[in-house]
C-alpha positions as CSV (number, residue, x, y, z in Angstrom):
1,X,32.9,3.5,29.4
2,X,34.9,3.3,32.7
3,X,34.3,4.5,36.1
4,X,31.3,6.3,34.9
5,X,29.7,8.8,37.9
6,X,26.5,10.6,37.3
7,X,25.4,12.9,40.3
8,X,22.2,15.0,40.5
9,X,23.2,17.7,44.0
10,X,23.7,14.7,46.7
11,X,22.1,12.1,44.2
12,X,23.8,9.6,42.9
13,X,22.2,8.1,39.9
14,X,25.3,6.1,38.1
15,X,27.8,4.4,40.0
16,X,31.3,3.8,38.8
17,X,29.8,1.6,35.6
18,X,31.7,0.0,33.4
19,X,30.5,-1.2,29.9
20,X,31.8,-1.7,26.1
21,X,30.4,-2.5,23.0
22,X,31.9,-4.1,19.9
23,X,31.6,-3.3,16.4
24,X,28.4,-5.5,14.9
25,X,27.2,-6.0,18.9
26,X,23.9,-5.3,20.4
27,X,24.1,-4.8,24.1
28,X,20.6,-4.7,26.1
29,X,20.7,-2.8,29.2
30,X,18.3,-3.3,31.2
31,X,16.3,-2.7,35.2
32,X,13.5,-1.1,36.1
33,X,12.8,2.5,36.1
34,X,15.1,5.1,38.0
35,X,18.1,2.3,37.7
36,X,19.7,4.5,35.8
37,X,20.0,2.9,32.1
38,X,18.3,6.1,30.1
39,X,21.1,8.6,32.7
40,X,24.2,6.7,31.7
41,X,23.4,6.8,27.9
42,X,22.5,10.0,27.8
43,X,25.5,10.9,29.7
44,X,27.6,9.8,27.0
45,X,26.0,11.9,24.4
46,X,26.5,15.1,27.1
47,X,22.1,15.6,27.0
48,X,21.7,15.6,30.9
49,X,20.7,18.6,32.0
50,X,23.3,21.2,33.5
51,X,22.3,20.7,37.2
52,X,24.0,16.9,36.5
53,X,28.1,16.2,37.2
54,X,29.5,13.9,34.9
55,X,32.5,12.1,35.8
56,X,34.3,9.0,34.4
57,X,35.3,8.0,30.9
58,X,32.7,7.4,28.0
59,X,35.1,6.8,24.7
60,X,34.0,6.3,21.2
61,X,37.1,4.8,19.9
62,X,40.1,6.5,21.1
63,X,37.6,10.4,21.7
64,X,36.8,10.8,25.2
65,X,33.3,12.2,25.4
66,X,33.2,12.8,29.2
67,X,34.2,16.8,29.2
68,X,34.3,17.3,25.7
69,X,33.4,20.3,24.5
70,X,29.8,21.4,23.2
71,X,31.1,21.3,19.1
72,X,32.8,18.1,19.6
73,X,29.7,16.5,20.8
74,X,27.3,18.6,18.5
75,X,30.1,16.4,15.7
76,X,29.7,13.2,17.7
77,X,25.7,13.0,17.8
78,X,24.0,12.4,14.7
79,X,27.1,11.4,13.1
80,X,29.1,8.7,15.1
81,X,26.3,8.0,17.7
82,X,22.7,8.2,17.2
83,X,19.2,7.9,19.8
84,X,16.0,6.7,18.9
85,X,13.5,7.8,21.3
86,X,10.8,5.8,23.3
87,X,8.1,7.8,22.0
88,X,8.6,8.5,18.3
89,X,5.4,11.2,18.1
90,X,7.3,13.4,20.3
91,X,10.5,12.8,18.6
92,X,9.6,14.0,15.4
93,X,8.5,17.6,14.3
94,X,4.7,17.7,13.5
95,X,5.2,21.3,11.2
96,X,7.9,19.6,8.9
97,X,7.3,16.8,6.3
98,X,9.1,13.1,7.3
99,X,11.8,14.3,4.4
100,X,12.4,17.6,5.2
101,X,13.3,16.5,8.5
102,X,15.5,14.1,7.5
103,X,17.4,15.6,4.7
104,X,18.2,18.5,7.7
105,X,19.9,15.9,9.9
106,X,21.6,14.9,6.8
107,X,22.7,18.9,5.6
108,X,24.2,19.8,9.2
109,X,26.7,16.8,8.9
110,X,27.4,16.7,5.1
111,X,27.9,19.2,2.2
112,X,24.4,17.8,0.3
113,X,22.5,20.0,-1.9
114,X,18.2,20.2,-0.9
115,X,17.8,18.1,-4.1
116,X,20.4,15.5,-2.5
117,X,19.5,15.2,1.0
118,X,16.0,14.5,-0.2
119,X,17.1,11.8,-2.2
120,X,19.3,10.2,0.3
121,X,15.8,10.9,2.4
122,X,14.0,8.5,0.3
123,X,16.4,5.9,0.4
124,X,16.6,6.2,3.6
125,X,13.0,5.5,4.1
126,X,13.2,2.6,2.0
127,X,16.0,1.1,3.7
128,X,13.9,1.0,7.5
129,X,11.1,-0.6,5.1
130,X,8.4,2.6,5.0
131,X,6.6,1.3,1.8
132,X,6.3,4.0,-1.1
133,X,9.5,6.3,0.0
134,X,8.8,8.4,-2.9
135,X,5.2,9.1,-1.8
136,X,5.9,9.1,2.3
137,X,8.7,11.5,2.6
138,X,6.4,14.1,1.4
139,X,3.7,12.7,4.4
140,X,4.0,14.6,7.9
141,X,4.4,12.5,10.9
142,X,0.6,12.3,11.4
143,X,0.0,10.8,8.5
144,X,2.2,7.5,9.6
145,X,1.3,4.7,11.7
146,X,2.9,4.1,15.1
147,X,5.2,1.8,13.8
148,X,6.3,3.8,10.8
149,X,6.9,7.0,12.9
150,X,9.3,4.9,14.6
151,X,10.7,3.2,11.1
152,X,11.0,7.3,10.3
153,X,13.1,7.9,13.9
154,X,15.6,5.2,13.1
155,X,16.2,6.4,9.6
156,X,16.6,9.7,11.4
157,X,19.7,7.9,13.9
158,X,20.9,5.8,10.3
159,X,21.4,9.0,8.3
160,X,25.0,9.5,8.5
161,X,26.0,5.9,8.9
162,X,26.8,6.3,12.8
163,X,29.2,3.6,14.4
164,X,26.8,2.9,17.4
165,X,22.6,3.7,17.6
166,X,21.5,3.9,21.6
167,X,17.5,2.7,21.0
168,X,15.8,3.7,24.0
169,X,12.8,1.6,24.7
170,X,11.8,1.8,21.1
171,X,8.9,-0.8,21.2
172,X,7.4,0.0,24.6
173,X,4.6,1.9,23.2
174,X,4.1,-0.4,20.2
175,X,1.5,-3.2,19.3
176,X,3.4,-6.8,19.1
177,X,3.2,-7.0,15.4
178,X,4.7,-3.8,15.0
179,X,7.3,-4.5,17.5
180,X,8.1,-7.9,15.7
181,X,8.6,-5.7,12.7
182,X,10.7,-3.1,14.8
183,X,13.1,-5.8,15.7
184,X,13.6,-7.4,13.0
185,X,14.5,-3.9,11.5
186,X,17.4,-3.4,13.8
187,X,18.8,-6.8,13.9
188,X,19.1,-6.8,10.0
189,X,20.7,-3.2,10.2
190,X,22.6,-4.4,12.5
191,X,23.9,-7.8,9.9
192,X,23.9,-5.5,7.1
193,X,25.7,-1.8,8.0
194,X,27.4,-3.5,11.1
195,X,26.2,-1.0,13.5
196,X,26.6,-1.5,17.2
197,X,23.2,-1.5,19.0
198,X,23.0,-0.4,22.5
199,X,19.3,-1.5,23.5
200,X,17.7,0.4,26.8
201,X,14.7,-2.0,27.8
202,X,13.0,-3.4,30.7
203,X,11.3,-5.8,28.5
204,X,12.8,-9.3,28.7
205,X,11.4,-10.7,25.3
206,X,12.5,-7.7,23.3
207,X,16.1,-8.5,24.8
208,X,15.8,-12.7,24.3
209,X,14.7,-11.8,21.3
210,X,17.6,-8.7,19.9
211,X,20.2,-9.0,22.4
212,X,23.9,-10.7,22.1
213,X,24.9,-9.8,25.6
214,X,22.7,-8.1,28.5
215,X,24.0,-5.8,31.3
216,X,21.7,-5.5,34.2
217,X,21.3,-2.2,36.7
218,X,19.7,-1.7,39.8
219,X,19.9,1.4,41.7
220,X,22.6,2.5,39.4
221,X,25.3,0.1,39.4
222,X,25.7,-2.5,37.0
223,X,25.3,-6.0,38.7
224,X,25.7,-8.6,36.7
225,X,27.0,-9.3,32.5
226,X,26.8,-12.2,31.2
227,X,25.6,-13.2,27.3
228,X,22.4,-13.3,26.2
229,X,21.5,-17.0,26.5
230,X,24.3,-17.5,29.7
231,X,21.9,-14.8,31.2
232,X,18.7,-16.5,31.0
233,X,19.9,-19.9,32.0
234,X,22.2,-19.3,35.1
235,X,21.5,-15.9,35.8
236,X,23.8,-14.8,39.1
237,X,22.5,-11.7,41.0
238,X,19.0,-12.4,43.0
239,X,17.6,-9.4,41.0
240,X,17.8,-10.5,38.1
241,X,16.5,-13.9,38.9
242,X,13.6,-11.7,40.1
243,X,13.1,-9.6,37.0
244,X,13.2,-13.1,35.1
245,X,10.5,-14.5,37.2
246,X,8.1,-11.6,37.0
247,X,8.2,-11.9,32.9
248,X,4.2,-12.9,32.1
249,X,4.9,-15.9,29.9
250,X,2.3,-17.0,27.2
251,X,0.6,-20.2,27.8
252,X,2.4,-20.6,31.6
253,X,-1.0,-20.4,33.5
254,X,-3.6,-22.8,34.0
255,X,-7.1,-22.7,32.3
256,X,-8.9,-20.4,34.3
257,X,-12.8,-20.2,34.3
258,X,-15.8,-19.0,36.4
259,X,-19.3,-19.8,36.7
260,X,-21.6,-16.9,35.2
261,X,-25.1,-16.3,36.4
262,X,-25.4,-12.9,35.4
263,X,-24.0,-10.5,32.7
264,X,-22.9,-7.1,34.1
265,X,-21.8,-5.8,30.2
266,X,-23.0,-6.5,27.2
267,X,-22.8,-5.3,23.5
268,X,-25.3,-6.2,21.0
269,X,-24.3,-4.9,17.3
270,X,-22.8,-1.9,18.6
271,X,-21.2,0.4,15.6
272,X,-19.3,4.2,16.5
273,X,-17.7,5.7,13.4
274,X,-15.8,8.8,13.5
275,X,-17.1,10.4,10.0
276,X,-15.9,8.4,7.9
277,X,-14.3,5.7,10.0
278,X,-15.9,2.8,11.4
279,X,-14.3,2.1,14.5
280,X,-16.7,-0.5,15.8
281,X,-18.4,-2.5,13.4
282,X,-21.9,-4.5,14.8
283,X,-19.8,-5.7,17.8
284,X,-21.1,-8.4,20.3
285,X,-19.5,-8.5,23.5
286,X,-20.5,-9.9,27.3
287,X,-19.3,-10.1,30.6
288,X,-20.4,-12.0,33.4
289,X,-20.3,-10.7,36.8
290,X,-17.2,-12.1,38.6
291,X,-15.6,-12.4,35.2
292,X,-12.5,-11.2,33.5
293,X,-12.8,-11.0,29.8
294,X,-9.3,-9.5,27.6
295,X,-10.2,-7.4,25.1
296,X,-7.0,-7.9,22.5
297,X,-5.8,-6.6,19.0
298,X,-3.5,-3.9,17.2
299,X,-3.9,-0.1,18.1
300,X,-6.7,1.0,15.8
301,X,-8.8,-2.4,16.1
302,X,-11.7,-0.4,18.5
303,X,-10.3,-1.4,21.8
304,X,-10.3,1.9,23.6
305,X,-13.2,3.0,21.7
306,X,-15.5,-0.3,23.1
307,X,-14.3,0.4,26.5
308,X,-15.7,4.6,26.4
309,X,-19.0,2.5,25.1
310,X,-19.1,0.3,27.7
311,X,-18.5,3.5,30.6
312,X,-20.6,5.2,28.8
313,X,-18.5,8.1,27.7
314,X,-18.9,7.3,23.8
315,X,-22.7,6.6,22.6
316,X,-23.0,4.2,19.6
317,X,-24.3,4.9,16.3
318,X,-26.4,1.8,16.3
319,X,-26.9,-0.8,18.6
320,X,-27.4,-1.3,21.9
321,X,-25.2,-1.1,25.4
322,X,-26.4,-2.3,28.4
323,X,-25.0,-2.1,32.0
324,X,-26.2,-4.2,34.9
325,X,-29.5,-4.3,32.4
326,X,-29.9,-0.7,32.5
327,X,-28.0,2.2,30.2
328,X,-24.4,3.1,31.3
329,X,-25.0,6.3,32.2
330,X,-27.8,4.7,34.5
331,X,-24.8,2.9,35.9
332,X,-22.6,5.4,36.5
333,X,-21.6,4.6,40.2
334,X,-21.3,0.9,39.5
335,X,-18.4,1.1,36.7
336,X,-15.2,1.9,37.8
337,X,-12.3,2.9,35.0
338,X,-8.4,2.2,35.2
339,X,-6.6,4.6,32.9
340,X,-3.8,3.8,31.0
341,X,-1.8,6.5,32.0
342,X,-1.2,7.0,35.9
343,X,0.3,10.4,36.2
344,X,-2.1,12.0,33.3
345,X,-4.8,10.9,35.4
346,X,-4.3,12.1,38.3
347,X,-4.6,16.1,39.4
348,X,-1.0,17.1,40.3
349,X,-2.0,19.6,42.7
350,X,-4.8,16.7,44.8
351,X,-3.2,14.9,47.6
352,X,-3.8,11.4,47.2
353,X,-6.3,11.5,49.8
354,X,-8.2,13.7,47.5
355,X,-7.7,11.5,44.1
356,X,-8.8,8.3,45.6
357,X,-11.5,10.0,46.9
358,X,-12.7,12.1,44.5
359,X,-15.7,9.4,43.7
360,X,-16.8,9.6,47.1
361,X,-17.3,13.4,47.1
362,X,-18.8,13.5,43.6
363,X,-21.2,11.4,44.6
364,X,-21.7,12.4,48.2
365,X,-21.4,8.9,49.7
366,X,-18.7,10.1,52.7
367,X,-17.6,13.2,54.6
368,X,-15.5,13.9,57.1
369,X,-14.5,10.8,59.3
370,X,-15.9,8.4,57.5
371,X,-14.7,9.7,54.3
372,X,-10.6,9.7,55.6
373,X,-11.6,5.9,56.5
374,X,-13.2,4.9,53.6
375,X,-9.9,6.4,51.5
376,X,-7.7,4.4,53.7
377,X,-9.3,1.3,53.7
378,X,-8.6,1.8,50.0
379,X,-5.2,2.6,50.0
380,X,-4.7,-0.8,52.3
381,X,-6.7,-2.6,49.5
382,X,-4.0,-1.3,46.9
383,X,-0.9,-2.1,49.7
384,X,-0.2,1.5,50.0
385,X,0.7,3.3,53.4
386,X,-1.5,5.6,55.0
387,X,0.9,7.7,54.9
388,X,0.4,8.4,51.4
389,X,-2.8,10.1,51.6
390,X,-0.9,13.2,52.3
391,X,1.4,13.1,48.9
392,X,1.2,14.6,46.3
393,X,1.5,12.3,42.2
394,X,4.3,13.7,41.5
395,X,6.1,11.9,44.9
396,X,5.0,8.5,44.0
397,X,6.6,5.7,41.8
398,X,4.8,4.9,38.4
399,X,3.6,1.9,39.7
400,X,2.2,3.3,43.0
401,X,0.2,5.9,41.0
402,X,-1.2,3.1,39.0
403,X,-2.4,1.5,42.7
404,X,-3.6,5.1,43.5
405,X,-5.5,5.3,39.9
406,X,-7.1,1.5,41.3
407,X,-7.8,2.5,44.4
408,X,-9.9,5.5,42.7
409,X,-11.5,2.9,40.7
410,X,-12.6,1.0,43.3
411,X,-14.1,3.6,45.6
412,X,-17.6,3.3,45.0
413,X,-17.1,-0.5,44.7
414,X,-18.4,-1.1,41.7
415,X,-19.9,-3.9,39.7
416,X,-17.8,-3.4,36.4
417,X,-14.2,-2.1,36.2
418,X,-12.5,-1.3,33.1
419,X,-9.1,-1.2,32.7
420,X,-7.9,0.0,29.7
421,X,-3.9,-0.9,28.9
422,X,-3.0,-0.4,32.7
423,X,0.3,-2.1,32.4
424,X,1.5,-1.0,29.8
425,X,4.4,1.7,30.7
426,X,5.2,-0.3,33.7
427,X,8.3,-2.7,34.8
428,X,7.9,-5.9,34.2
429,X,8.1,-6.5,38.4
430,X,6.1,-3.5,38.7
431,X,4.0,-4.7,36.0
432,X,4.0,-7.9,37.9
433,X,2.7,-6.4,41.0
434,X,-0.1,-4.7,39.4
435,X,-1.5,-7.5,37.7
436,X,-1.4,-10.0,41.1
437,X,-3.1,-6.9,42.8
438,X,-6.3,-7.1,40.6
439,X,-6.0,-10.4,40.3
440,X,-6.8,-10.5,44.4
441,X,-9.1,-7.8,43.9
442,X,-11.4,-9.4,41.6
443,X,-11.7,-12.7,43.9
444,X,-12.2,-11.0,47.2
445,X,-15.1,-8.4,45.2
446,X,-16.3,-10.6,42.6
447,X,-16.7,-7.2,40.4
448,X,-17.0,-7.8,36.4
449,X,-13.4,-6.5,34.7
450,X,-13.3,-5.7,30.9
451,X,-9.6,-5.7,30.8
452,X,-8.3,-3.9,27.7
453,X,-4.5,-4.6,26.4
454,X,-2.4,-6.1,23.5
455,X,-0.2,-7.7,25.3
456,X,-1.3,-11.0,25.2
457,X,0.7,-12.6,27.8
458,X,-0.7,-10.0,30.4
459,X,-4.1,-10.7,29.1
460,X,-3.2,-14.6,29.3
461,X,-2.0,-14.1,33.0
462,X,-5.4,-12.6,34.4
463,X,-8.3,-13.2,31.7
464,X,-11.3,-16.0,32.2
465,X,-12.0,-15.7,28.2
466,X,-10.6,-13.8,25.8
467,X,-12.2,-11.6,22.1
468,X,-10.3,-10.8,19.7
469,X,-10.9,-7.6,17.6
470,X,-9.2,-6.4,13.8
471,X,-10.5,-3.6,12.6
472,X,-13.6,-2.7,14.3
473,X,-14.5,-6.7,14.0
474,X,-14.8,-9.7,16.4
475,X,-12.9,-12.2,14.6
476,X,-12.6,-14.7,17.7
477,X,-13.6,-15.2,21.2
478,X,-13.2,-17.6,24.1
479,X,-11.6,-19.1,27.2
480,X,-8.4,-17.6,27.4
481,X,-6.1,-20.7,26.7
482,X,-8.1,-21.9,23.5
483,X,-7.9,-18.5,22.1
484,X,-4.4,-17.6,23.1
485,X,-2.7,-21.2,22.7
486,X,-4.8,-22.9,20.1
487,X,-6.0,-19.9,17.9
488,X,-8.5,-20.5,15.0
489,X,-8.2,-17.2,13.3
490,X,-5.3,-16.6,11.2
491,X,-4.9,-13.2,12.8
492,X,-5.3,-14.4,16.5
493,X,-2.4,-16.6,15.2
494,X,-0.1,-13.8,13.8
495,X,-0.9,-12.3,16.9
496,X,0.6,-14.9,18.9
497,X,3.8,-15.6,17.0
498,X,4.6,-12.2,17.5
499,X,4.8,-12.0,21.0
500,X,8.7,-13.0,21.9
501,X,9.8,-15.9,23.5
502,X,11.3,-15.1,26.7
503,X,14.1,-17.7,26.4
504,X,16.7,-16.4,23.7
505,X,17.3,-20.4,22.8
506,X,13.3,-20.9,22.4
507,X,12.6,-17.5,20.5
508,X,15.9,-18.2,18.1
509,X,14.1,-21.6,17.3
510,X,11.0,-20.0,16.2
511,X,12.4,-17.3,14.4
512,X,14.7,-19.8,12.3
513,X,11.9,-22.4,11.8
514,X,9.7,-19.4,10.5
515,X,12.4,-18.3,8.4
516,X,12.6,-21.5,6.7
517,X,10.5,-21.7,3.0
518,X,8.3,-25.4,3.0
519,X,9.0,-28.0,0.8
């Protein structure tokens, strides 16, 4: 692309960008959100909305795409250039079968009888690694993991041997295992079928890790190109020296610990099963007051489901929960919980005067005056303006929602926060910010935090100790650098080299030395 212009009314979201891609290459592009990476690739495929202008030149070879009309880019998409999505749930059809779905993007680009496409379906499936193609591409999506939904999506963007796949954040929402997987998936497409990758991230490991070259964005203009590994080593804009820096690095922080007089959480043998599932199984967990303890492990291990426990929202078969030595439910006011999701919630149509204090009228602890002052003390305590109390969700940045969803938290300053995967759909500055704000938090109120995540380097950057659960199980817990450095347990191990290396030199090293047989 040349002189690439995207314009929403007076905004300009792309700025005159210019960007190519080679046969066999995978390009990361990568800033934070609202730099304007997901605009300018959709702009290329013509699916921005019609309020955008387009102007510029995106060429696939010698076919201009900017302009072109709606058939020649209905013939491009799908067949020469292909998207996987961020979120793979919402990218497939839950009324149609993995197959079916398939073998239609496969019928509207080639003459394939049913019979055919479902048999190029199943090949397809085997060649992204979905084990039993036969069996699965008769399974509807929700019937697949996370991580084979996603395996499904890319066989979706492979299915007419397209010159150049656009994967837009396609491991943001995974577990690091699965993202391993996902990785190593493209990068052998990419060796085998010699398809250009162009990788949309704002994950720094996933691009040390996948990328040949990086192009960085801020505020939609492309700043600095450089390769992968010339990038990382002498990087030559200030923001991306920045984003660098703000990467949470595994094993970079000291040992952290704090003295513990009291316990403000604690688990004995609980077990919750959902009919036939056992989601928790006879877990024993504690946390002292002024401590931080990570709860880690692979979506389905009980995380979540331990944290409702602990707030009370989610009453165990067996076992026993106590809060502050009491029930949860006794405890109510003294446990405060971060949500994962910011903008889900928060009530669009509150002010955030009204969402942060939401606690405080529930529970009738302020009114009038006093009530406006205790919100903005709160909103100081998360670095937000004043000004913001009169805003609406929808007018704030991801990551000032999150401060708004902490602030919330902390209203009734409570003895026990939970956070559960707060981090996890932010910027990695943004992310950055976030996890030095509870980090201040926590020493200046000394509250109890059971912070729930699997990303370990997060947990490494702000946990005192660490448990690690697999399948309903505690398989290992303690301080957070003998846990997440010297693991004992082979799975707190897998879990650990799974996490990329954010230095494309370090994280080739491992991969090559783990790709070596013994002996």
């Amino acid at each position: 692309m040349a002189g690439l212009w995207v314009s929403f009314g007076a905004v300009e979201a792309v700025r005159g960008v210019d960007l190519t891609i080679a046969e066999g290459e995978i390009l990361a592009l990568v800033g934070e959100s609202g730099s304007g990476k997901s605009v300018t690739a959709r702009a290329v495929l013509g699916l921005l909305p019609g309020t955008a202008s387009v102007s510029g030149s995106a060429r696939l070879g010698e076919q201009e795409l900017v302009g072109a009309s709606d058939e020649t880019l209905r013939q491009v998409r799908g067949q020469q250039i292909a998207m996987v999505f961020q979120e793979p749930a919402t990218a497939l059809n839950p009324v149609h079968t993995v197959g079916w779905q398939i073998a239609a993007v496969l019928r509207a680009h080639q003459p394939l009888s049913k019979a055919q496409a479902l048999g190029e379906a199943v090949r397809l499936l085997d060649l992204v690694g979905i084990p039993d193609p036969g069996e699965r591409v008769r399974h509807y999506p929700h019937q697949l993991s996370g991580g084979q939904k996603q395996r499904v999506v890319i066989a979706l963007a492979l299915a007419n041997n397209p010159r150049l796949i656009i994967a837009d954040e396609p491991t943001t929402a995974l577990d690091v295992t699965v993202q391993a997987e996902i990785l190593d998936l493209l990068r052998d497409l990419r060796d085998r079928l010699g398809t250009a990758i162009l990788l949309i991230t704002h994950n720094m490991g996933v691009v040390a890790d996948l990328a040949d070259r990086v192009a960085v964005m801020h505020r939609g203009e492309l700043v600095e190109q450089a390769p992968v590994e010339d990038l990382f080593a002498r990087p030559s804009r200030a923001y991306t020296r920045e984003l660098l820096a703000a990467v949470p690095r595994l094993g970079h922080r000291e040992p952290a610990a704090v003295a513990v007089d009291d316990v403000a959480l604690s688990l004995d043998q609980a077990v919750v099963r959902y009919k036939d599932f056992l989601a928790v199984d006879h877990v024993d967990l504690r946390v002292g007051q002024g401590e931080v303890v990570g709860l880690v492990g692979e979506s389905g291990s009980g995380k979540s489901t331990i944290g409702k426990v602990a707030a009370g929202l989610l009453r165990p078969e067996s076992g026993t929960v106590s809060v502050l030595g009491g029930a949860p439910a006794a405890a109510r006011r003294q446990i405060g919980f971060v949500f994962q999701d910011p903008g889900g919630s928060l009530n669009p149509r509150m002010s955030i005067e009204d969402c942060v204090g939401e606690p405080l009228r529930v529970h009738k602890v302020a009114r009038g005056a006093d009530y406006r002052a205790r919100v903005a003390a709160l909103l100081d305590s998360v670095r937000l303006p004043a000004s913001y109390a009169r805003r609406r969700p929808r007018e704030l940045s991801g990551g000032q929602r999150q401060r708004v969803g902490i602030a919330r938290a902390l209203a009734l300053r409570p003895t026990l926060l939970i956070a559960d995967e707060p981090t996890s759909a932010l910027d990695v500055s943004v992310q950055a910010a976030i996890l030095d704000l509870v980090t201040d938090l926590q020493q200046t109120h000394g509250f109890a935090c059971l912070f729930i995540s699997h990303d370990l380097a997060v947990v490494d950057s702000l946990a005192h100790r660490v448990t690690v659960l697999h399948r309903g199980k505690v398989i290992e817990e303690g301080p957070h650098h003998q846990v997440l450095r010297t693991p004992t347990a082979d799975y707190t191990r897998r879990l650990v080299n799974a996490v990329p290396i954010p230095d494309p030199v370090a994280q080739r090293t491992r991969r090559t030395r783990e790709a070596t047989p013994v002996g």
